[in-house]
N, C-alpha and C positions, 0 to 999 in steps of 0.2 A: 593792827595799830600797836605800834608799841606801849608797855605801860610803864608808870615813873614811878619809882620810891613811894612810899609812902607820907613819909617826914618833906621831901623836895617837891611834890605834889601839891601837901596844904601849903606848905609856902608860897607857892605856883597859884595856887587859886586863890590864897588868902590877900596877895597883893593885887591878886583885878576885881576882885571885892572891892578893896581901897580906893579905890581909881572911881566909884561909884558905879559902875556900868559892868557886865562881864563881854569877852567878846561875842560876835555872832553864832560860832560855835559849842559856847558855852551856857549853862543858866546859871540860875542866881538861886540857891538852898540855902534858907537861913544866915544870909547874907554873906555865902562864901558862894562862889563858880565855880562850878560843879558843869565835867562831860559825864553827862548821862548815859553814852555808851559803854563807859568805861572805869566808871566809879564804885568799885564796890559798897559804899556807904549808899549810894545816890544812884541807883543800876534803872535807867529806863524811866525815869522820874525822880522827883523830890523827896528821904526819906525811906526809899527802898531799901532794905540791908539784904544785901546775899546769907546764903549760912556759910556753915561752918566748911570750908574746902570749898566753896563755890568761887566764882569770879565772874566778873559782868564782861562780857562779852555783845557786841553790839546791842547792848540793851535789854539782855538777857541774864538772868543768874544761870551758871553752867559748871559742872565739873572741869580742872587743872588736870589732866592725865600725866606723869612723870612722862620723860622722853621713852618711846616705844611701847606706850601704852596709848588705847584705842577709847574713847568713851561709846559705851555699847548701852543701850537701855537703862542710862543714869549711873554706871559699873566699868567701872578704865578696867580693859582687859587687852591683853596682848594677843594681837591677832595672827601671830607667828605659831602660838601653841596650844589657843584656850578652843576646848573640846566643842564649845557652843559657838562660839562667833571667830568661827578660824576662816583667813584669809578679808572678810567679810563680815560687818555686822550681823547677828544675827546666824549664820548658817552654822549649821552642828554638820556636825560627823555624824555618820549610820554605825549605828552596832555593828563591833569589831572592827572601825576604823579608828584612828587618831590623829590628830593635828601635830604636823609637822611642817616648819617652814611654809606655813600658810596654807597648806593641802592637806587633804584626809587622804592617809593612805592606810593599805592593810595594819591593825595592830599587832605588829608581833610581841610575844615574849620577850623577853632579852635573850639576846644569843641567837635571835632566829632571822634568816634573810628573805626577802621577800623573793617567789622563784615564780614566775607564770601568775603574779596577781596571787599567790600563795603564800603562807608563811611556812616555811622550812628551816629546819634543822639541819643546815649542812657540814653540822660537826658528825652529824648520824646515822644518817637518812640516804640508802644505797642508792637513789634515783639523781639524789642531788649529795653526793658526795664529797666537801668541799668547794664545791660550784656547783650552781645551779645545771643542772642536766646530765652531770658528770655523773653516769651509774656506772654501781661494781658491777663484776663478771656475774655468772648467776654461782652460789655458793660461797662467796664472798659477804663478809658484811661492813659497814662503816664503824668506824672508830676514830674520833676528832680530827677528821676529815678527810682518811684513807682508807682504801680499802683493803682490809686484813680477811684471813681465815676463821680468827675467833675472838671472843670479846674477852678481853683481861680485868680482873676483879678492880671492884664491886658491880663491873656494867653487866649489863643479863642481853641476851641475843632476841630482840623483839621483834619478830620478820624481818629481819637482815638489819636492823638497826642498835648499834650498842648503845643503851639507855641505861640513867643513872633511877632508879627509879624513885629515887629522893627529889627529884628535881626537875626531871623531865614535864613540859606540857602535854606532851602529849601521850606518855605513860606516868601518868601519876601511881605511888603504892603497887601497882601492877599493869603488865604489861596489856595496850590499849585500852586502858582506863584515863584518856582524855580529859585535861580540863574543860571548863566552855569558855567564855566569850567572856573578858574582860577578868577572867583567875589566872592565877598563877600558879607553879606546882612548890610547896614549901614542905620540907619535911615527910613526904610522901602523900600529902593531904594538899586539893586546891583550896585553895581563898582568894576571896576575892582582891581583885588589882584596879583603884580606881585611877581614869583619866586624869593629864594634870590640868589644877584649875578647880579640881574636885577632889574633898578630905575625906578619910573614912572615918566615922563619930559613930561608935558602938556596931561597927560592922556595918554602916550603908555607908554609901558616898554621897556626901551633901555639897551642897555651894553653897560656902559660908557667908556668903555677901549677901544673900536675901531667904536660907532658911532660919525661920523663926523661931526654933527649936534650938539651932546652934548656929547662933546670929553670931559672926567675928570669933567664934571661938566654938569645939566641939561642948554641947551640955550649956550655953547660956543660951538659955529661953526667954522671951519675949515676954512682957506682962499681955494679962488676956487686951485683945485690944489694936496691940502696937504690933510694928509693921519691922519686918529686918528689911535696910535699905541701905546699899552699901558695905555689910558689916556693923551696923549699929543701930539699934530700937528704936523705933520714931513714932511717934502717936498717931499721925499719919503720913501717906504718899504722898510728895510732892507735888506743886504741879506739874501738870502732864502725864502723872502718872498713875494705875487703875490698882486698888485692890483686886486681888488674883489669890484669893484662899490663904490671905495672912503675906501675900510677898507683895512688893510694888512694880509693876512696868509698864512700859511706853506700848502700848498697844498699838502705837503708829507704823513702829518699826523692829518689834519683838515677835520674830518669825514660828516661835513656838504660844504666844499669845497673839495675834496676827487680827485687828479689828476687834476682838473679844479676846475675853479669859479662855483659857484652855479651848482655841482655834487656833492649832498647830497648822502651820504651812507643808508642803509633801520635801520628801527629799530632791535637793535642787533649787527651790525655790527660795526668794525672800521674802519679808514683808513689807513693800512700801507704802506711805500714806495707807495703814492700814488694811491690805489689800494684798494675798499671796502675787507673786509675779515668778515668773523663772528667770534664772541665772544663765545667761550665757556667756560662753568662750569666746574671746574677738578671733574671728570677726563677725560673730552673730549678732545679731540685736533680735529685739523682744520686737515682734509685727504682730498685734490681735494673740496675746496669751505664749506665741509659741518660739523657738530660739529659731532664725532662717539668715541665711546669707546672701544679703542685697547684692550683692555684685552675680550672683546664679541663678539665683531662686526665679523663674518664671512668673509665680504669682506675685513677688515684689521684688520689682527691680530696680535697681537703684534707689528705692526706698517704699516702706513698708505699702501697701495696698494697692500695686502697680503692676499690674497684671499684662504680659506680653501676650502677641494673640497667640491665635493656634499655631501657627506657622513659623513662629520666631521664638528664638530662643534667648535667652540673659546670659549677655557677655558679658563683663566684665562691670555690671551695672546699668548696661545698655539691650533695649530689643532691639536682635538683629535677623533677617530672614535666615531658615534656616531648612534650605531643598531638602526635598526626599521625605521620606517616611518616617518623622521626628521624634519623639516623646523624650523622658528623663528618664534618670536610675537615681537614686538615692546610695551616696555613699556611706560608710562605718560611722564617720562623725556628723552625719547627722545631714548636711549639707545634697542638695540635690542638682546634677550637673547636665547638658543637656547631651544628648546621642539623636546619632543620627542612622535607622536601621536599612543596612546595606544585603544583598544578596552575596552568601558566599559563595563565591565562585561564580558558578553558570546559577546557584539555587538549588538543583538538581540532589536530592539524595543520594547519600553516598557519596559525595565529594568535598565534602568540607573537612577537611585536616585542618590543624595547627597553625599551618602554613597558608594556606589558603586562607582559612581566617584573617589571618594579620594582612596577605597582601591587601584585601576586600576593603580592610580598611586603611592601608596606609597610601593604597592606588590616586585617597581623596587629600591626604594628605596628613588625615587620623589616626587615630591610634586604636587599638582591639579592646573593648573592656573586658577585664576577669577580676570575679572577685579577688580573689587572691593572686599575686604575683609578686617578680623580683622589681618589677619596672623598668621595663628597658623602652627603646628606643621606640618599639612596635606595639606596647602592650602598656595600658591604663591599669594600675591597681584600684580597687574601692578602699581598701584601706585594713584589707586584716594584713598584720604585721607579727604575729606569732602562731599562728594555725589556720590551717583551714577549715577549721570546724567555727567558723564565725556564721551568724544568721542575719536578716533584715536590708537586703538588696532589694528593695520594689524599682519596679520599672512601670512605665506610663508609654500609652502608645497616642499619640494631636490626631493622626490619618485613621480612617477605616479601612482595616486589612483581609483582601482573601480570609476565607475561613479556613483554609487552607494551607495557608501559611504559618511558619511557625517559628522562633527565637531560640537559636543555638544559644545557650547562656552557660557563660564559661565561667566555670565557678575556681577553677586553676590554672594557670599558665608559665611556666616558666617561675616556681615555685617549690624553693628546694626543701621548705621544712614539710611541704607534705607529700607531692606524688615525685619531687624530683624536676631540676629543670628540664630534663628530655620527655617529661610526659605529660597529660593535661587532662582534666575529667571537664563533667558538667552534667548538664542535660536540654533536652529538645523540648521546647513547651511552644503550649498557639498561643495567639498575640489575641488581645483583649479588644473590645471595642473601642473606641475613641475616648481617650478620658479615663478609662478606666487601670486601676493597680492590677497586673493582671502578676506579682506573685514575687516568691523571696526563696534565697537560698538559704537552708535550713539545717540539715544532716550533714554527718562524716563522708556519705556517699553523694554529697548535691542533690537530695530531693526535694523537689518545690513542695511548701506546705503551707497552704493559706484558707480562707475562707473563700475564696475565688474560686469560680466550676470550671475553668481556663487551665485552671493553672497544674493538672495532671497532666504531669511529662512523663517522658523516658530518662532514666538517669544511666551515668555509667562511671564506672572507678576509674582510677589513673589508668591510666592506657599510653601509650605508645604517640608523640606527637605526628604522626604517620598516619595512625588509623582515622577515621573518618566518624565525624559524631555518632552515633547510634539515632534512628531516625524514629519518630511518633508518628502509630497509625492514624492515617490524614493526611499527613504532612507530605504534601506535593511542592513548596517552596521550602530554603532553609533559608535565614537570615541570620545577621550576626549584629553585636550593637558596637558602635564607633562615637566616638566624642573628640571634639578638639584638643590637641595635646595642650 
């Protein structure tokens, strides 16, 4: 609703006063009309006054946030950059990350790039030598972002990287003498580097908007008693909101006070109506606690507690029948998709290559799962996109299978940052009872490693997409797993 002047307002109300009557959206306070939703003299009833920065709002006293500021547990904070409630009311950043553009990403130093989820110096740093992956020859070292023979003064040679050590994070005073998490290197000595959003007062980082100690300013403290809210000393917490060891907050929806005082939420999670919950990525939604994607997810499909049978799997939201020897895999983000377990080849040991694989499953009209892949036309990736040393591919089998049979599971295929696309690793594991997670990709080398008695495979390195998987004793059938492209 829009709101009017203040001066053009009482005028507004003071003449339907006159009239004797006010209209039916309006009351009658002390013989002016007065909207209660909207009045801050008159906020939600007769006489109410807002305080000081507040404004009535459907009947409500509430904080005015400037444009691009968030009101966050009684605290306009910008949710572009502030370390606590970035992207989202409520959600912090984990040690050693920071809010940027709405997401926690690695905190680097300044001057450093993020390389592989890392913070690097690729003004120095021979593996990442002005780009990320770019390393010197070996006896080479880096210098502001090339690679040279020898470091020129004042930088010192610190395993092939020329550091300043006045300034360097990662050789502070001396070479691999590291800062930690949230310092800086000044002078040849770290100190600490606080988050923005957060001041540094006598050497901690405080939030000046509700510590007590240095309420709106570093060194003004609070009389015994009163409360820092906002930035400013109050006798007490407003309504809605709880003493918390001298601060004030919304325990409804303050993810680090979450139902109670100091009941911190996990990382991930928010607090609504009081009550940790997780954060998911659309297209997830929250079904009984956990993030799941109704359009796959078998136990809800199409929406939260909608379980398909055994036999059918979640298309696109829908249970559909789904032949052959069924079960899931669980992809990188999290999402679970359905497969359909095909014989490679004839089955027969010893004849499953590469190729044989993919026809197995493209004969249905599917595609080959591998963990890792480039994605082509024949081959399903699960989603590692910068190595093959990714973990957590469970697979589920709906049928009861030979014990004898067993799950060529391809953990690379046509995958050039790790074996190359002419070559393909994995390993051979037996298939699980009905129902049951019978295991995950784990190691450099694809070793299954679970709490499952199943799940001891054979593994084997890049190899040659010619050669034929390495077979587990037992294993009288091979199979492979196929999912709809």
């Amino acid at each position: 609703m829009k709101r009017i002047a203040p001066i053009v307002a009482s005028l507004l109300l003071a003449s339907c006063a006159d009239t004797g009557t006010c209209p039916s959206y309006l009351w009658e306070c002390m013989g002016l009309c007065a909207d209660l939703t909207n009045d801050p003299v008159n906020c939600g009833g007769c006489g109410i006054a807002c305080g000081r920065g507040e404004v009535c709002v459907g009947g409500v006293c509430t904080f005015e946030c400037m444009e691009g500021y968030t009101l966050c547990s009684g605290t306009c904070r910008d949710l572009e950059s502030d370390q606590y409630n970035c992207g989202i009311c409520g959600i912090a950043c984990s040690e050693g990350f920071a809010c940027e553009a709405g997401s926690c990403i690695p905190d680097c130093p300044e001057g450093y790039t993020v390389c592989g989820g890392v913070c690097r110096d690729i003004q120095n740093n021979p593996s990442h030598c002005g780009a990320c992956d770019n390393a010197c020859n070996p006896g080479e070292v880096c210098h502001l972002g090339s690679c040279t023979f020898a470091c020129p003064a004042p930088y010192v040679d610190c395993s092939g990287s020329c550091a300043d050590l006045g300034t360097d994070h990662m050789n502070c005073g001396t070479c691999g003498s590291g800062c930690a998490e949230g310092e800086v290197c000044a002078g040849g000595t770290c100190t600490t580097s606080c988050y923005q959003g957060l001041t540094m007062c006598s050497g901690v980082c405080v939030d000046r908007m509700r510590d007590p100690a240095n309420c709106g300013s570093c060194g003004r403290s609070c009389a015994t008693g009163e409360f820092c809210y906002d930035g400013d000393c109050t006798a007490a917490c407003p309504g809605g909101f709880d003493d918390c060891s001298g601060t004030c907050h919304d325990l409804q929806n303050d993810r680090l006070h979450c139902g109670a005082c100091d009941s911190p939420c996990a990382d991930g999670e928010v607090c609504v109506a009081g009550a940790c919950e997780p954060t998911c990525d659309a297209p997830l939604i929250v079904c009984a606690g956990t993030c799941v994607d109704t359009q796959s997810d078998p136990e809800n499909c199409g929406t939260c507690g909608a379980p398909c049978g055994v036999s059918e799997a979640c298309v696109s939201g829908t249970c559909e029948p789904f032949v052959g020897n069924v079960g899931t895999v669980r992809k990188m983000d999290g999402t679970w998709i359905p497969v359909n377990y095909q014989l490679c080849g004839s089955g027969a040991p010893g004849g499953c290559t590469a190729a044989v694989a993919k026809s197995s499953c493209t004969a249905l009209g599917y595609k080959v799962v591998s963990h890792a892949s480039n994605g082509t036309t024949e081959v399903y990736s699960l989603g590692a996109t910068s190595s093959c040393y990714f973990d957590t591919s469970y697979f589920t089998i709906s049928m009861t299978m030979p014990t004898t049979s067993c799950l060529v599971g391809i953990s690379n295929l046509e995958w050039s940052s790790c074996c190359g696309t002419s070559s393909w690793h994995g390993n051979t594991i037996a298939f699980g009872s009905a129902g049951a997670i019978f295991g995950f990709v784990y190691s450099g080398d694809s070793g299954y490693v679970s709490t499952y008695p199943n799940v001891t495979g054979t593994t084997w390195g890049c190899t040659s997409e010619t050669t034929a998987a390495t077979n587990r004793s037992g294993c009288t059938q091979q199979y492979v797993a196929c999912t709809p492209p």
